[in-house]
TIBALUM-279372 format. One line per field, with one value per residue (C-alpha): residue number from 1; x, y, z. Coordinates in nm, 2 decimals, padded with zeros to 4 digits. Example, Ala and Ser with C-alpha at 12.3 -4.5 7.8 and 13.67 -1.06 7.14 Angstrom:
<atoms>
pos <- c(1 | 2)
px <- c(01.23 | 01.37)
py <- c(-00.45 | -00.11)
pz <- c(00.78 | 00.71)
</atoms>
This chain:
<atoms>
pos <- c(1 | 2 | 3 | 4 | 5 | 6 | 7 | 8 | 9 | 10 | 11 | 12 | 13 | 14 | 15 | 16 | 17 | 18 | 19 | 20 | 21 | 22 | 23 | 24 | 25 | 26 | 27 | 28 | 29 | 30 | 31 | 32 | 33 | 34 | 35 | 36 | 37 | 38 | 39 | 40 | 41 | 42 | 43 | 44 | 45 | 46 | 47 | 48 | 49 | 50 | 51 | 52 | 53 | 54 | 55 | 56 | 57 | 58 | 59 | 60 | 61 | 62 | 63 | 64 | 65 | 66 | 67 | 68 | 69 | 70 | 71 | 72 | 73 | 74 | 75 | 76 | 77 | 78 | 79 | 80 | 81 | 82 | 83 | 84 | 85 | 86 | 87 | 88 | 89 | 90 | 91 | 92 | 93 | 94 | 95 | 96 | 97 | 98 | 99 | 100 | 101 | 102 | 103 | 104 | 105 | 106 | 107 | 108 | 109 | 110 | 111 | 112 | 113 | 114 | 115 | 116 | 117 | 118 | 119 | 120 | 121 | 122 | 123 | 124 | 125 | 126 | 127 | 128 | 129 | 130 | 131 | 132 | 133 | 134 | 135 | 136 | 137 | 138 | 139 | 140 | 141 | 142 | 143 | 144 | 145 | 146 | 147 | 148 | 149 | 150 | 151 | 152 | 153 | 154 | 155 | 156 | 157 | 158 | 159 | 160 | 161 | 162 | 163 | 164 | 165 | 166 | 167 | 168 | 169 | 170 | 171 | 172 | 173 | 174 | 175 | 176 | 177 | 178 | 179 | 180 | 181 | 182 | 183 | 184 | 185 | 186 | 187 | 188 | 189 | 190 | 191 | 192 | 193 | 194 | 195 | 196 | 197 | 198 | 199 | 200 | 201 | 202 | 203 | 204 | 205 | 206 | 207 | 208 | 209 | 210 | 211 | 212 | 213 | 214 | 215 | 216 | 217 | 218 | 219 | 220 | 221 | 222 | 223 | 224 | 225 | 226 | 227 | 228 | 229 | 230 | 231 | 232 | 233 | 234 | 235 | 236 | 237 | 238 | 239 | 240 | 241 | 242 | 243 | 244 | 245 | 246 | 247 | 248 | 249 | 250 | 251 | 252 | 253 | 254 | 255 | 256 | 257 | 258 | 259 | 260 | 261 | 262 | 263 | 264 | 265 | 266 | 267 | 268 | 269 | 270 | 271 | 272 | 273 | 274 | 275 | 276 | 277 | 278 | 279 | 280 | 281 | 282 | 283 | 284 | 285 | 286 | 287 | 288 | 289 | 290 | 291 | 292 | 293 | 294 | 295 | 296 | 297 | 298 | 299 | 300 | 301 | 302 | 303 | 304 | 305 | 306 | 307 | 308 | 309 | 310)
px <- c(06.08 | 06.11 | 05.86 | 05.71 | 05.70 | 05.50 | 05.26 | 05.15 | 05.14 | 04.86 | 04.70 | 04.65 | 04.56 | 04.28 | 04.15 | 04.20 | 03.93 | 03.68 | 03.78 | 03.73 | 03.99 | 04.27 | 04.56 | 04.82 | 04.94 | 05.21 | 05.11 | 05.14 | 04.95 | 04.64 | 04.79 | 04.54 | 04.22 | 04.27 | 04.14 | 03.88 | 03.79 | 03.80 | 03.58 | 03.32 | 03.32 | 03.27 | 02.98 | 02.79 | 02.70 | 02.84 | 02.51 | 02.46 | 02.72 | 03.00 | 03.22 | 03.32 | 03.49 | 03.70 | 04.07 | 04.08 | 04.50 | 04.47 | 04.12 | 04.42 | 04.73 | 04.70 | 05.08 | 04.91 | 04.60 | 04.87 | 05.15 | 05.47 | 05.26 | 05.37 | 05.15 | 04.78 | 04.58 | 04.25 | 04.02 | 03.69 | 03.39 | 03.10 | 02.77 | 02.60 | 02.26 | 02.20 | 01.82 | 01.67 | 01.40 | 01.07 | 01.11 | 00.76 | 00.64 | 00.93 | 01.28 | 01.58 | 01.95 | 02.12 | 02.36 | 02.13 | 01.96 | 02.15 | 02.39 | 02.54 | 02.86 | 03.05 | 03.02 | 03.12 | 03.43 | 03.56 | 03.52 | 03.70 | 03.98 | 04.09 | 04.10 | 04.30 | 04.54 | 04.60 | 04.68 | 04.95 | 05.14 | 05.15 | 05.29 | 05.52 | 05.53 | 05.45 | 05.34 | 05.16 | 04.87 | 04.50 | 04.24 | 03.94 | 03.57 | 03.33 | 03.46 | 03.75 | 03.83 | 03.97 | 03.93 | 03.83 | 03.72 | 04.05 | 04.27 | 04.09 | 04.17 | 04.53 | 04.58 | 04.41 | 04.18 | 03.89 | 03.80 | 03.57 | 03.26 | 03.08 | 02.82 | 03.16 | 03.12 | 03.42 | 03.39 | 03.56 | 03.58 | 03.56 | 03.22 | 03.10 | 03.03 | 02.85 | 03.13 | 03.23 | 03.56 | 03.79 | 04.17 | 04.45 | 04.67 | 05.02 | 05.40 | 05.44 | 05.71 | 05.50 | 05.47 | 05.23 | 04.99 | 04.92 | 04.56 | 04.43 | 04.19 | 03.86 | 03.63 | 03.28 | 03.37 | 03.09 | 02.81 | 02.60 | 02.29 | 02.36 | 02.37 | 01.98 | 01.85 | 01.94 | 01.58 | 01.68 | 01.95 | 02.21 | 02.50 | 02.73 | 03.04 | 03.24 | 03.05 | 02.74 | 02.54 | 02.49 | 02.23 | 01.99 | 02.11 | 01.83 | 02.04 | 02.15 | 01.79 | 01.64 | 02.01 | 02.24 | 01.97 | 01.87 | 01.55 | 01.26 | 01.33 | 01.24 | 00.91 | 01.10 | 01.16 | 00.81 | 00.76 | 01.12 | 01.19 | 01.13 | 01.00 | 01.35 | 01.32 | 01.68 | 01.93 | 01.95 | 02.03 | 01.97 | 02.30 | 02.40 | 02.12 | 02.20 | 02.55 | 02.66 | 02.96 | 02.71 | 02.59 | 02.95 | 02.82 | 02.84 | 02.67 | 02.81 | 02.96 | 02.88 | 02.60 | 02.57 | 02.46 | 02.13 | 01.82 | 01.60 | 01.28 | 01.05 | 01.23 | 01.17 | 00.78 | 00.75 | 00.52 | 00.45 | 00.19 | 00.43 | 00.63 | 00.40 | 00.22 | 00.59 | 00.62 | 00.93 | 00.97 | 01.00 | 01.17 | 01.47 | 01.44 | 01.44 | 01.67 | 01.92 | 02.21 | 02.11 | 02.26 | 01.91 | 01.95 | 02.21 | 01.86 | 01.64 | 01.31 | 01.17 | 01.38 | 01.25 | 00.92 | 00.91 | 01.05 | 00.79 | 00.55 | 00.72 | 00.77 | 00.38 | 00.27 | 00.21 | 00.35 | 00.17 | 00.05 | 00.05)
py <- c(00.07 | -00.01 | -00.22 | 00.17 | 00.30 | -00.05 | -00.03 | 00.32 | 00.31 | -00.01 | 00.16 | 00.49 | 00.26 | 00.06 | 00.42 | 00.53 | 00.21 | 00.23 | 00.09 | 00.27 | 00.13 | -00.06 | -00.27 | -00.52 | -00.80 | -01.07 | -01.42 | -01.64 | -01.92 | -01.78 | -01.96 | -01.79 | -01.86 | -02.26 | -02.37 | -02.05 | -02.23 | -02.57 | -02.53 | -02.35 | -02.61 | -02.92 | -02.77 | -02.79 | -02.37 | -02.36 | -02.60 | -02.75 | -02.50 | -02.82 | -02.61 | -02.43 | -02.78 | -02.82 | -02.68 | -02.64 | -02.56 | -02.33 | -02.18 | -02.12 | -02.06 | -01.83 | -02.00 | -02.37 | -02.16 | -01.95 | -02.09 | -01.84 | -01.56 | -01.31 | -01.08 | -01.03 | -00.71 | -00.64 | -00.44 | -00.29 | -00.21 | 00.06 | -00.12 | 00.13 | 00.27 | 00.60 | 00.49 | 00.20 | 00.03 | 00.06 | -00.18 | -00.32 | -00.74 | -00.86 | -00.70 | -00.77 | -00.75 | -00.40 | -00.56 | -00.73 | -00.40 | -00.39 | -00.61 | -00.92 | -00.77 | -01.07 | -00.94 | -00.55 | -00.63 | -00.89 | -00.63 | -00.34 | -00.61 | -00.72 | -00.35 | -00.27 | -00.58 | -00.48 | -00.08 | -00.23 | -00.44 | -00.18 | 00.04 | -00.18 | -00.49 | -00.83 | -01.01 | -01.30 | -01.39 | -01.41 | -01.19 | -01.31 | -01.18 | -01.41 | -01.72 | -01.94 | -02.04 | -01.72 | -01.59 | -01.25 | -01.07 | -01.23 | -01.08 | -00.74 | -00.70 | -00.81 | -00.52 | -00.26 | -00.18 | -00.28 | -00.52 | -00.83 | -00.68 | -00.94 | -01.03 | -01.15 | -00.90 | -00.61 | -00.24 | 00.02 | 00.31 | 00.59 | 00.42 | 00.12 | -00.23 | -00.22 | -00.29 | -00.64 | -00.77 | -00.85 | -00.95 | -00.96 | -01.23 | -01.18 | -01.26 | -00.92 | -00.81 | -00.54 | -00.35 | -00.52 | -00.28 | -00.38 | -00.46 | -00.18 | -00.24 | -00.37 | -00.03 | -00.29 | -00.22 | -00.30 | -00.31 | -00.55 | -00.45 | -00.67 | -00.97 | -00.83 | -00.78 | -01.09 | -01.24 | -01.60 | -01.53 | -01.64 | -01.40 | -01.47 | -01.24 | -01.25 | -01.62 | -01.65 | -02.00 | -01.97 | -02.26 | -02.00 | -01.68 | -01.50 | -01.50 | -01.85 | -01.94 | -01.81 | -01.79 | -02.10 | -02.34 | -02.58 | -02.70 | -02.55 | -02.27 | -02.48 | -02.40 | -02.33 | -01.99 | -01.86 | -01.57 | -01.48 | -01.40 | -01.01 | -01.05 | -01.08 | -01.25 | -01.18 | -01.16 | -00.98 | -00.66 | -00.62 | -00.67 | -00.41 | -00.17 | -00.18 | -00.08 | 00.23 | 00.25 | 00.22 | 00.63 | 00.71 | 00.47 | 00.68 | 00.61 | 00.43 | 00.57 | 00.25 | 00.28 | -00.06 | -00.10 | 00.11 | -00.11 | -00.14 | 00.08 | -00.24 | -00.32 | -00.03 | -00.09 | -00.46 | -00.48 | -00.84 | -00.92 | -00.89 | -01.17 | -01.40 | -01.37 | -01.33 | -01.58 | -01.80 | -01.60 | -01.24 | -01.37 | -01.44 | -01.17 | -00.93 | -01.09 | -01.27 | -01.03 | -01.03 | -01.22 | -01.32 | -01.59 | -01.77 | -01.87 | -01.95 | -01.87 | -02.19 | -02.09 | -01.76 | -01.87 | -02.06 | -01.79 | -01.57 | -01.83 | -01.91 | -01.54 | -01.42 | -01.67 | -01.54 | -01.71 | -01.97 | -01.89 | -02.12)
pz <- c(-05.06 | -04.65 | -04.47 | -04.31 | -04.66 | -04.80 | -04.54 | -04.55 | -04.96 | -04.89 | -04.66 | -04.87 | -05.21 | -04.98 | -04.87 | -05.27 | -05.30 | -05.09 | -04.76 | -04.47 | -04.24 | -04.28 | -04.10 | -04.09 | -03.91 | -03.96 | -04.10 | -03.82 | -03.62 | -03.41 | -03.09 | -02.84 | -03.08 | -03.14 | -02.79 | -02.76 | -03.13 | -03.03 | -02.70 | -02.92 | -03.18 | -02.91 | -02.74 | -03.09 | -03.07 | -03.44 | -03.51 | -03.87 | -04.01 | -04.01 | -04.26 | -03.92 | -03.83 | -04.17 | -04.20 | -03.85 | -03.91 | -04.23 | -04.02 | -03.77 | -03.95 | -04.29 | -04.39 | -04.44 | -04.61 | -04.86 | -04.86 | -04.88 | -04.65 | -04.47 | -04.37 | -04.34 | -04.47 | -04.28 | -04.45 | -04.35 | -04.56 | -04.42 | -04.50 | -04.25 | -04.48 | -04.53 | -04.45 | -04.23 | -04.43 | -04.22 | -03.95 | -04.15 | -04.03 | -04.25 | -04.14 | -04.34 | -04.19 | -04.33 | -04.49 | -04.73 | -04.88 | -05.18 | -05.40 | -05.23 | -05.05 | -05.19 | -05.56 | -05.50 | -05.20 | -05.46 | -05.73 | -05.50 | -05.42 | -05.75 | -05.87 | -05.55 | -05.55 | -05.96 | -05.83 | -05.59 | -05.81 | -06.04 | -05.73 | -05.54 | -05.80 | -05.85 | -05.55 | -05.48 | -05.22 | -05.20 | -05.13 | -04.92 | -04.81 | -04.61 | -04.88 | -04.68 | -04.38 | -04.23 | -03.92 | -04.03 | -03.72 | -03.51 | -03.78 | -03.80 | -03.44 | -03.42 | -03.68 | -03.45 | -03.66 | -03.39 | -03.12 | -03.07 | -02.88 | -02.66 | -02.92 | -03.12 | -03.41 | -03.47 | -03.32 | -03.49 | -03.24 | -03.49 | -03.65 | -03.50 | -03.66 | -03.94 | -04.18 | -04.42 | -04.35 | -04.63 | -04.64 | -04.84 | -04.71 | -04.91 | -04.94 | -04.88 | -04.54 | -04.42 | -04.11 | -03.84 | -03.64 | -03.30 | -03.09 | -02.92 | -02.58 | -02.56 | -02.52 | -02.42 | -02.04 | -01.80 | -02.14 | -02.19 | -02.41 | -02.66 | -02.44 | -02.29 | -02.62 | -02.79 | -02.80 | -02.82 | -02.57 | -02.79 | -02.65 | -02.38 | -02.24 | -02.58 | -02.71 | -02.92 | -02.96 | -03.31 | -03.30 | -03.15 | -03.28 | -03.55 | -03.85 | -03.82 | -03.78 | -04.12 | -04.36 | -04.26 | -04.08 | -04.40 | -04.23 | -04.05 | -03.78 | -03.46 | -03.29 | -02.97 | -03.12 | -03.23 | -03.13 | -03.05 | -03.39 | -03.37 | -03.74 | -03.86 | -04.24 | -04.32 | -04.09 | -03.72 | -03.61 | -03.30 | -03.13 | -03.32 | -03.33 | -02.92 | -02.90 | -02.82 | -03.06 | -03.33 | -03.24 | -03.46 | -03.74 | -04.06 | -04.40 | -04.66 | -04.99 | -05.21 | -05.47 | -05.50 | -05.14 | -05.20 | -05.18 | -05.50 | -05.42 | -05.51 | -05.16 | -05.04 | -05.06 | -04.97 | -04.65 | -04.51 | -04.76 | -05.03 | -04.91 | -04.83 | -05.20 | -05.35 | -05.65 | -05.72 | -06.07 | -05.91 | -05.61 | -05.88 | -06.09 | -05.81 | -05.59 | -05.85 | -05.72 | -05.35 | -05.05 | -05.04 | -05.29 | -05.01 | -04.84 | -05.15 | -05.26 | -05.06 | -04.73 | -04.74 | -04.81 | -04.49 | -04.29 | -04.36 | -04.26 | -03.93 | -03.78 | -03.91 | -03.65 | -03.28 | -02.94 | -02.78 | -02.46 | -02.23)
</atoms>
């Protein structure tokens, strides 16, 4: 089988399973990213996330991460609901609806991985979603398969950005897609919406970006940001909900992505009475759990109290 004829049976076997796009690119060192990565990391805007600062090489060069590789797969998941829960006092992230994206992607990758070895052979690599220091979005848009909108996140010009990354980083020769353009032009609604004004032309300050504040902060939200919060409890939007390549954003196909309807009904009182025993039994397979019943807790707190005026 040719490098042409590889490729396109991939391709065709990650559609088979799920994902919506897919491309390729060859296993090499990020040259351009390391000082864009490197600047970002020494003005402190990755905040207490100091995993971002570990394996700065293999973050850089998928050959140190696994070794043998020769080619990256990108892969793209459609997380895009086929309903938005009520926009209610406690607003959770899309992504977060349904079962924690970790379990299914790593489910649909293993199961792909298996149908290509039993198609082209044994081969060896390792698959990847959100778990290792990969630069998933970088990748995604060396393969063409999207390109790094200002607010940093990947836009897919057939359906927008609500999608999970994933790769399959292999010592497989394949055939490498190219980049296509950045299609943001002159845009910059996600840059005025950002509450906290987190967004910059193609840079975000995670420190004060919403879903850094109530998922990877491990102490209180800072009470710079009351009010500010937009009554996000889980996650943020709203770079997202702004941009215009999101108007192509289709719903998904995955069942396992469809929010429980005791979800469906919580309103803000809900929340705050919510007990550390049905917290876990509700939320045991949610990407909720990453923030804890006590996080959560305190979030809720935080964003039911108004802005001080002054």
């Amino acid at each position: 089988m040719n490098l042409s004829d590889r490729s396109k049976l991939i391709k065709r076997e990650a559609g088979n399973h799920g994902f919506d796009f897919c491309g390729i690119s060859k296993a090499e060192f990020l040259e351009n990213e390391a000082p864009r990565l490197e600047k970002w990391l020494k003005k402190k805007y990755h905040g207490q996330m100091g995993y971002m600062e570990n394996y700065f090489d293999k973050r850089l060069d998928p050959t140190k991460l696994v070794p043998g590789s020769k080619s990256v797969v990108s892969l793209l998941y459609n997380y895009s609901p086929k309903e938005i829960l009520p926009e209610k006092e406690s607003i959770i992230s899309r992504y977060a609806y349904g079962t924690d994206y970790h379990f299914v992607i790593k489910d649909k990758l293993k199961d792909l991985t298996d149908a290509l070895k039993d198609k082209i052979g044994n081969f060896h690599g390792r698959v990847f979603v959100d778990s290792a220091p990969v630069m998933e979005r970088q990748w995604a848009e060396r393969a063409g398969i999207g390109w790094i909108g200002k607010h940093t996140l990947l836009i897919n010009r057939q359906s927008g950005s609500y999608f999970f990354l994933a790769e399959m980083i292999v010592d497989l020769e394949l055939e490498p897609d190219g980049p296509i353009k950045d299609y943001c032009g002159s845009c910059t609604r996600c840059i005025d919406a950002c509450p906290t004004n987190a967004i910059s032309d193609h840079q975000v300050n995670a420190s004060k970006c919403i879903s850094y504040l109530n998922i990877e902060l491990k102490e209180s939200i800072p009470k710079e940001f009351k009010g500010q919060m937009e009554n996000r409890l889980f996650g943020c939007d709203i770079c997202q909900e702004v941009c215009p390549w999101n108007r192509f954003a289709t719903p998904h196909r995955e069942p396992r992505f469809e929010p429980s309807e005791e979800l469906r009904q919580m309103n803000a009182n809900d929340w705050k009475e919510l007990t550390r025993e049905v917290f876990q039994e509700r939320f045991k397979n949610s990407a909720l759990k990453r923030k804890g019943f006590d996080g959560i807790k305190d979030t809720v707190r935080f964003i039911s109290q108004k802005k001080t005026l002054h």
